[in-house]
C-alpha positions as CSV (number, residue, x, y, z in Angstrom):
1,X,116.9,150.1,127.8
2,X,118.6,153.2,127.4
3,X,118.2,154.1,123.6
4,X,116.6,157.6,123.4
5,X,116.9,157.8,127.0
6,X,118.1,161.5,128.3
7,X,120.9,161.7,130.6
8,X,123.2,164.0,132.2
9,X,126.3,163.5,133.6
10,X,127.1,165.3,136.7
11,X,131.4,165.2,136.7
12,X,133.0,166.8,139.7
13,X,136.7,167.4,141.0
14,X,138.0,163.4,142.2
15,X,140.7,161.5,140.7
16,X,138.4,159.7,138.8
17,X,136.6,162.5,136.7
18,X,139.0,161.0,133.8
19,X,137.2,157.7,133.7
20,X,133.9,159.8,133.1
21,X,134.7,160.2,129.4
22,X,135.1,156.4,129.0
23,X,131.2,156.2,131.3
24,X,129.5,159.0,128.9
25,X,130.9,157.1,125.9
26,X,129.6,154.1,126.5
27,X,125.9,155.7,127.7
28,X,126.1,157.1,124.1
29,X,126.8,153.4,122.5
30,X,123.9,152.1,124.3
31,X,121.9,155.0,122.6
32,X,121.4,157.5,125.2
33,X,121.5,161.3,124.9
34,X,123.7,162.9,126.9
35,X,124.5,166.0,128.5
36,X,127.6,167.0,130.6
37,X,128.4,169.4,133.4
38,X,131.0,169.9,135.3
39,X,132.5,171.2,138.3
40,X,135.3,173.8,138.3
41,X,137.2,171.3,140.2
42,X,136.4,168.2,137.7
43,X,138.0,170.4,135.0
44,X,141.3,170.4,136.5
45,X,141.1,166.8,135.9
46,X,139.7,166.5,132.4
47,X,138.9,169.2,129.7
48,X,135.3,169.9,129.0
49,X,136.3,169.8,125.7
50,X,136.8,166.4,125.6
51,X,133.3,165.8,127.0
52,X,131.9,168.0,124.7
53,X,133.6,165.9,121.7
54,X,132.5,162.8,122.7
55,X,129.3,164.1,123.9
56,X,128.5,166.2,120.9
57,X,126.7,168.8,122.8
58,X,128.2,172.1,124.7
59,X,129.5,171.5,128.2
60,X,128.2,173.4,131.1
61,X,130.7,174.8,134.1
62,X,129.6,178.1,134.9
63,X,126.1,178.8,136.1
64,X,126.4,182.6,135.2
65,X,126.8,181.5,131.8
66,X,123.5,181.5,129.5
67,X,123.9,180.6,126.2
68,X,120.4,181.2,125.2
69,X,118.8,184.3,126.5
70,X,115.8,182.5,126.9
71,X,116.6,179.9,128.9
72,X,117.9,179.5,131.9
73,X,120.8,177.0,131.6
74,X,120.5,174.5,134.7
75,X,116.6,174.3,134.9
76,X,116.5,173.8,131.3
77,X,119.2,170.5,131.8
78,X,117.2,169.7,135.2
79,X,113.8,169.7,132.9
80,X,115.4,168.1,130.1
81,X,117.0,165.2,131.5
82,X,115.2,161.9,132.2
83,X,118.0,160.9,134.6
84,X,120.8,162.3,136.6
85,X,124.1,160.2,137.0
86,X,126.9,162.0,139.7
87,X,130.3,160.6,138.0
88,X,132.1,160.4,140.1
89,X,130.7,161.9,142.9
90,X,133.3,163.7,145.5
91,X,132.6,163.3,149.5
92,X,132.2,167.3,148.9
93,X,129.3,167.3,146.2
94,X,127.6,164.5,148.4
95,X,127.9,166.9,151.6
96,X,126.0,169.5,149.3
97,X,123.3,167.6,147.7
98,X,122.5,166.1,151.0
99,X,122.0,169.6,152.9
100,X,120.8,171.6,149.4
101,X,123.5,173.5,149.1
102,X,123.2,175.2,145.4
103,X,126.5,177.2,144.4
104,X,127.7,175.7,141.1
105,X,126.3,174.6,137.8
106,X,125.9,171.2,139.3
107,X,124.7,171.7,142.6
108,X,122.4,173.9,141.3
109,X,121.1,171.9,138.5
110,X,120.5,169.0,140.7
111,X,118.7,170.6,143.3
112,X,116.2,171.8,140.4
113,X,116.4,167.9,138.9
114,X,112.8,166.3,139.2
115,X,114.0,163.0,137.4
116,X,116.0,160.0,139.1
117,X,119.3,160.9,140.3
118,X,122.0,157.5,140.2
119,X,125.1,158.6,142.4
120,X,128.4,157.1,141.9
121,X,130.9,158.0,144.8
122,X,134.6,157.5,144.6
123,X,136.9,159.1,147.3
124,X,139.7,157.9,149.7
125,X,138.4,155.1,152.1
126,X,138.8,157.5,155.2
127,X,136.6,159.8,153.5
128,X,134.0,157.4,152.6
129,X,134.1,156.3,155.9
130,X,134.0,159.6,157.9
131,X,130.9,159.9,160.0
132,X,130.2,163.0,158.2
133,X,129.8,161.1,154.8
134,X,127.7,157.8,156.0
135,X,125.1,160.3,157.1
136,X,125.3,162.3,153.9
137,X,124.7,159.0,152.0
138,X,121.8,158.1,154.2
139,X,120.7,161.4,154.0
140,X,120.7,160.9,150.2
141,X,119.4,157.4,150.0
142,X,116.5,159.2,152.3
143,X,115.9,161.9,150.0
144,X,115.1,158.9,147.1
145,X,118.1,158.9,145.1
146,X,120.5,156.2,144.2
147,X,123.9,155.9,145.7
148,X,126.2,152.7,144.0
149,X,128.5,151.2,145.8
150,X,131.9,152.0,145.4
151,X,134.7,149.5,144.6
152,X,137.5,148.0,146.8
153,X,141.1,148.0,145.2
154,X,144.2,150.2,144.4
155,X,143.2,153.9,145.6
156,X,145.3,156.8,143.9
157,X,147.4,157.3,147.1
158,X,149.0,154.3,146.3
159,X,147.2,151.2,149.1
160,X,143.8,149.0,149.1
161,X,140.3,150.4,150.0
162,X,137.3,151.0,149.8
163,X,136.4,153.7,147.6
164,X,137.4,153.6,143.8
165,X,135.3,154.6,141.4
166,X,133.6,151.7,139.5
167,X,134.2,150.5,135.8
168,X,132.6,152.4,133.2
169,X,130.9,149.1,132.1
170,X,129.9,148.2,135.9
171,X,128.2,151.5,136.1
172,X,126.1,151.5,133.2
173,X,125.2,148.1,133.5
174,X,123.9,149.3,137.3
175,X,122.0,152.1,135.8
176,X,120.2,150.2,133.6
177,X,118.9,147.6,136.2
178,X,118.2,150.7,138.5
179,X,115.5,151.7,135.5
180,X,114.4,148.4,135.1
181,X,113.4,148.9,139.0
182,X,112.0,151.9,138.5
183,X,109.4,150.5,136.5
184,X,106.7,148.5,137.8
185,X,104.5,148.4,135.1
186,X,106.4,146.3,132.8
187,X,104.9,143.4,131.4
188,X,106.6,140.9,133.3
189,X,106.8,142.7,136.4
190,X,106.2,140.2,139.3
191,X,106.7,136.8,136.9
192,X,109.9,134.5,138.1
193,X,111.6,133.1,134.2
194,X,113.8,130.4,134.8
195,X,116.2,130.1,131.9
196,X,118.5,127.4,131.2
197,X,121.3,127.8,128.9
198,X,124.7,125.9,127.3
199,X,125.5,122.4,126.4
200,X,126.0,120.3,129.6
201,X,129.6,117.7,129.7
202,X,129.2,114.4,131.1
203,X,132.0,113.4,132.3
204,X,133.8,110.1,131.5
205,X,137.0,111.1,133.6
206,X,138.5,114.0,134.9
207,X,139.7,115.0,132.3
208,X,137.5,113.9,129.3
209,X,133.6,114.8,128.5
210,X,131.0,114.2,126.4
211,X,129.0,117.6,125.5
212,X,127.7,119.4,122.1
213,X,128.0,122.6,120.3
214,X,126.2,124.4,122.4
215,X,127.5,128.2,123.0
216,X,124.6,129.3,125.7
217,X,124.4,131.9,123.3
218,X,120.6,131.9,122.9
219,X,119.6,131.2,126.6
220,X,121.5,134.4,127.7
221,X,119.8,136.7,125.4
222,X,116.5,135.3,126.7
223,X,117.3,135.4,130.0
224,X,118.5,139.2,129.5
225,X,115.4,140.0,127.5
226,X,112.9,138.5,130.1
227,X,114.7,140.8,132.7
228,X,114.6,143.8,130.2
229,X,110.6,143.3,130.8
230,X,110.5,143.0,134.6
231,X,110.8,139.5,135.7
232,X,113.0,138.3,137.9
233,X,115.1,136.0,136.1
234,X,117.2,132.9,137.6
235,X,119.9,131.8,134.4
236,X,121.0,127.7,134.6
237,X,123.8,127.9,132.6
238,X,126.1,125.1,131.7
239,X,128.2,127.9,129.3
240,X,131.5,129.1,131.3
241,X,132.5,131.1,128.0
242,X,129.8,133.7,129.1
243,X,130.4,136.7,131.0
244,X,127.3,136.6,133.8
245,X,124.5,139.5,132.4
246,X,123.2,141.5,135.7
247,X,120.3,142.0,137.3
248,X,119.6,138.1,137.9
249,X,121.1,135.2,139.7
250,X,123.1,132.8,137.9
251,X,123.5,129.0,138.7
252,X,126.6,127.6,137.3
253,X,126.0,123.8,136.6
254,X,128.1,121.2,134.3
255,X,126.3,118.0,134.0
256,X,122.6,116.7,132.8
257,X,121.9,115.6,136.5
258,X,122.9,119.3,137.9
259,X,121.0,121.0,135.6
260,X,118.1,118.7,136.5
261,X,118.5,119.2,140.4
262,X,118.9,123.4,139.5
263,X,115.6,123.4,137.4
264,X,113.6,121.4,139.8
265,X,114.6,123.5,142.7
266,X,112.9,126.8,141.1
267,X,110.5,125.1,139.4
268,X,107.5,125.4,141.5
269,X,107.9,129.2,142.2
270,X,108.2,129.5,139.0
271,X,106.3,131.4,136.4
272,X,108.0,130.7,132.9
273,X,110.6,128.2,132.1
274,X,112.5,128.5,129.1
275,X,114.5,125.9,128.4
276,X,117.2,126.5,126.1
277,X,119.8,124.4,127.1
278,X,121.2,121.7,125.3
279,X,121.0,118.8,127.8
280,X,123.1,115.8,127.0
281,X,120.6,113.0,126.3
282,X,122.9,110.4,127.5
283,X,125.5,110.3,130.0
284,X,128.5,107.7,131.3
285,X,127.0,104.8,133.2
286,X,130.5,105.1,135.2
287,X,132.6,108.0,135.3
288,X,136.4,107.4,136.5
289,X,137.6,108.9,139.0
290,X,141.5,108.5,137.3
291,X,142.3,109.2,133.7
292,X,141.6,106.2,131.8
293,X,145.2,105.0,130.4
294,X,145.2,104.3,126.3
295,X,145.5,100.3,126.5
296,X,143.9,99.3,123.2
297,X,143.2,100.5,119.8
298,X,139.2,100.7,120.7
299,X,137.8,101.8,124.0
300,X,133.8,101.3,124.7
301,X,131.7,103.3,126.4
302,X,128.6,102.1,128.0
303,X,126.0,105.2,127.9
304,X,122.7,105.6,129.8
305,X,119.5,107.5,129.4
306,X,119.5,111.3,131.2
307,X,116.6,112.5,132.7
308,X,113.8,114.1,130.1
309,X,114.0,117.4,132.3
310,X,111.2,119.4,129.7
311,X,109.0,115.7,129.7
312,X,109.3,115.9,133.0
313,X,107.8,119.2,134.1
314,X,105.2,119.1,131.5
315,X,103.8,116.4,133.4
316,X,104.3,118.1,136.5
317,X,102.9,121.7,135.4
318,X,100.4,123.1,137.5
319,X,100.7,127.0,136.0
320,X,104.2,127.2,134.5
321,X,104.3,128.2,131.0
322,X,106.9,126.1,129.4
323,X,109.1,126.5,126.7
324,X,111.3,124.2,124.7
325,X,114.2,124.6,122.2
326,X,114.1,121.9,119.3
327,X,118.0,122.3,117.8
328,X,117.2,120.0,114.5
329,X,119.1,119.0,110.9
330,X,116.2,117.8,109.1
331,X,112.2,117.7,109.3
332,X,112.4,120.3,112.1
333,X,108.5,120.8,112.5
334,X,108.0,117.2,112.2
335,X,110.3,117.1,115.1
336,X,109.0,120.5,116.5
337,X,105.3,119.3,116.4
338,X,106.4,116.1,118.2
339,X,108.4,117.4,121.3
340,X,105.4,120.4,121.5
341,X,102.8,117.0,121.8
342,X,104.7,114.4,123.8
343,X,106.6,117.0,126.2
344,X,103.4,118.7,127.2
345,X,105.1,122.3,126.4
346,X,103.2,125.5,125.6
347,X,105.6,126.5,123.1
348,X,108.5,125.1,120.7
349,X,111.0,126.9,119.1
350,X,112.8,124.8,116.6
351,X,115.2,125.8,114.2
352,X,117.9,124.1,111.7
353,X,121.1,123.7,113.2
354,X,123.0,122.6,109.7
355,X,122.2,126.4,108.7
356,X,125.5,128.5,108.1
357,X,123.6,131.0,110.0
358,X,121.9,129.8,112.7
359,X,122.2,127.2,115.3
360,X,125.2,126.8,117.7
361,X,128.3,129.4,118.2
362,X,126.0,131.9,115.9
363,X,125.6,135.6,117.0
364,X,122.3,135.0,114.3
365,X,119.5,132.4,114.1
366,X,116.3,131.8,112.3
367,X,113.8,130.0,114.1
368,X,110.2,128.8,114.0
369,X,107.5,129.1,116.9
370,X,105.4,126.1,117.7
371,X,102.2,126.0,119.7
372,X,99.1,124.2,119.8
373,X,96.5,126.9,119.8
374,X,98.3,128.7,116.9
375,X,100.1,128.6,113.4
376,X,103.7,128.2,113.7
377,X,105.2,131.8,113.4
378,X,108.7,131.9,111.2
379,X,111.5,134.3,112.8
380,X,113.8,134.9,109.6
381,X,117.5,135.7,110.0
382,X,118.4,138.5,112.7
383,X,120.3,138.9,115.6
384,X,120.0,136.4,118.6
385,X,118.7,139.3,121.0
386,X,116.4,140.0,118.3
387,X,115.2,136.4,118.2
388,X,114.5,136.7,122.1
389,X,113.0,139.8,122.2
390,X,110.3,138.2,119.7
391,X,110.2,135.0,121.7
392,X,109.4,137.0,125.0
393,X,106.9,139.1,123.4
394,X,105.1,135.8,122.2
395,X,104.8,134.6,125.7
396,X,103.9,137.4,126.8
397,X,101.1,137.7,124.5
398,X,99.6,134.0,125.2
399,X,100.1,135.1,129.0
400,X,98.4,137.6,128.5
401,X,94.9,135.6,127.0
């Protein structure tokens, strides 16, 4: 989402100006280019050098100062830069934008700035709740810019509020659904994906389970790459090992049943559902509401039937597309071309399991498309975001016919 993107970072003079080197290095990880300028007052929190380091390109403070006789340096950042992120942004710099007040490199550069501007305010809570600065924000938000929310927790002068500056990793993760927003021409703009994800447990006792190898792994990444194309995304996931990606809702279930009840509930508004989960395919026909005491040498089980939850909405499909994950050891397009027949699914995605490199707990996987109106397409060895991407693309193709 952000590779090749251009962005410059607007630091000014608040307590938080330090955690801007941390924010501009990870903008760089996720391949943007960035720019940095500075207030006079930022730099008595963190050298420009340092930004220029971990930025690789010069650092701008002094709006008198032109590098290049022939340009002009804070129109040629406001028409260079594809996005303009305020990090952290003092109540005073908000007070400025929000009345076009131009006298510094920054304020001056952003009143010139055509492209999105993503403010990040961090300040004492009295000053974030002066009068003065809830009209400046509104004023701001008016004006068609972006202004984050600030976090609650331990302020510099030493109590709780309202006010610090967010993580780094918050911040970029925000900016990157903010462009996802922007664009409404994305290919799955206006298309609800329902994702499911993880290996369920069903329980025997309250302390015991039966479950698989599951990771949720895969589900994530196609849940993140469906968003990364517009659609609003609703993740099932029966995975707690997996931090929550943003810009979707996330349903926490554990067991075959709750996944079943989640799916069903979003099923009919639903455009695409991909189901990648790994549903238990039987479950305890009693569960105990003790721990079960060891008594003798063999204990025995009686299991029952889950729900078919993909069998089931393939015969309930009206316009869904539907997709379903075929984890396999052996004869996996026998198997694929089965579950794509009997399951009433529009697309299969089967892959070997047994493989040292893809399957469960993987961060790779290799894995075959099935569908009835074309010839299976391989996906060799790569990434699992990789793997996603493709898969989303495919849909999005046959979608698209």
């Amino acid at each position: 989402m952000l590779k090749g993107k251009k962005i410059a970072v607007y630091i000014t003079g608040g307590i938080a100006a330090y955690k801007a080197a941390d924010l501009v290095r990870r903008l760089i990880k996720q391949g943007a280019e960035v720019r940095v300028a500075m207030t006079k007052a930022a730099t008595e929190f963190i050298t420009p050098y340092t930004l220029q380091i971990l930025s690789k390109n010069e650092v701008f403070t002094n709006v008198f100062e032109d590098k290049d006789p022939a340009e002009v340096s804070h129109i040629h950042l406001a028409d260079w830069s594809e996005l303009a992120v305020v990090a952290p942004a003092t109540a005073n710099v908000m007070a400025k934008m929000a009345h076009g007040i131009a006298d510094d490199f920054v304020t001056t550069t952003l009143l010139a700035t055509t492209a999105p501007v993503f403010i990040v305010p961090a300040m004492n809570t009295h000053m974030l709740e002066n009068p003065a600065t809830v009209r400046n924000w509104e004023r701001l938000e008016q004006d068609g810019h972006f202004v984050m929310e600030p976090d609650t927790g331990f302020l510099a002068e030493g109590y709780e509020g309202r006010g610090r500056f967010p993580e780094p990793e918050a911040i970029v993760e925000a900016i990157q659904e903010y462009l996802i927003r922007q664009q409404t021409d994305l290919p799955l703009s206006g298309k609800k994906v329902v994702v499911t994800a993880g290996g369920t447990k069903e329980r025997i006792d309250p302390v015991r389970y039966i479950t698989n190898d599951s990771s949720g792994k895969m589900g994530y990444q196609l849940a993140m790459a469906a968003r990364d194309k517009g659609a609003k995304v609703v993740l099932i996931s029966a995975s707690t090992q997996l931090k929550h990606p943003f810009g979707m809702e996330v349903v926490a279930v554990e067991s075959a049943q709750q996944m079943s009840d989640a799916v069903f509930k979003e099923f009919e508004s639903a455009d695409i559902v991909i189901m990648a989960a790994a549903v238990s395919d039987y479950t305890p026909e009693t569960q105990a509401t003790q721990k079960i005491k060891k008594k003798e040498n063999q204990m025995v089980i009686s299991l029952a039937k889950t729900q078919d939850i993909l069998a089931t909405m393939g015969q309930q499909k009206s316009h869904q597309f539907l997709v379903g994950f075929a984890a396999e050891t052996h004869d996996v397009a026998e198997y694929a071309m089965g579950k794509l027949e009997k399951k009433n699914a529009d697309m299969i995605v089967a892959n070997d399991v047994s493989k040292p490199h893809a399957g469960f707990n993987k961060e790779t996987n290799e894995v075959t498309l099935f569908s009835k109106d074309t010839p299976p397409i391989e996906l060799s060895v790569r990434s699992k975001r990789d793997i996603a991407d493709s898969i989303i693309q495919e849909v999005i193709q046959k979608l698209s016919k």
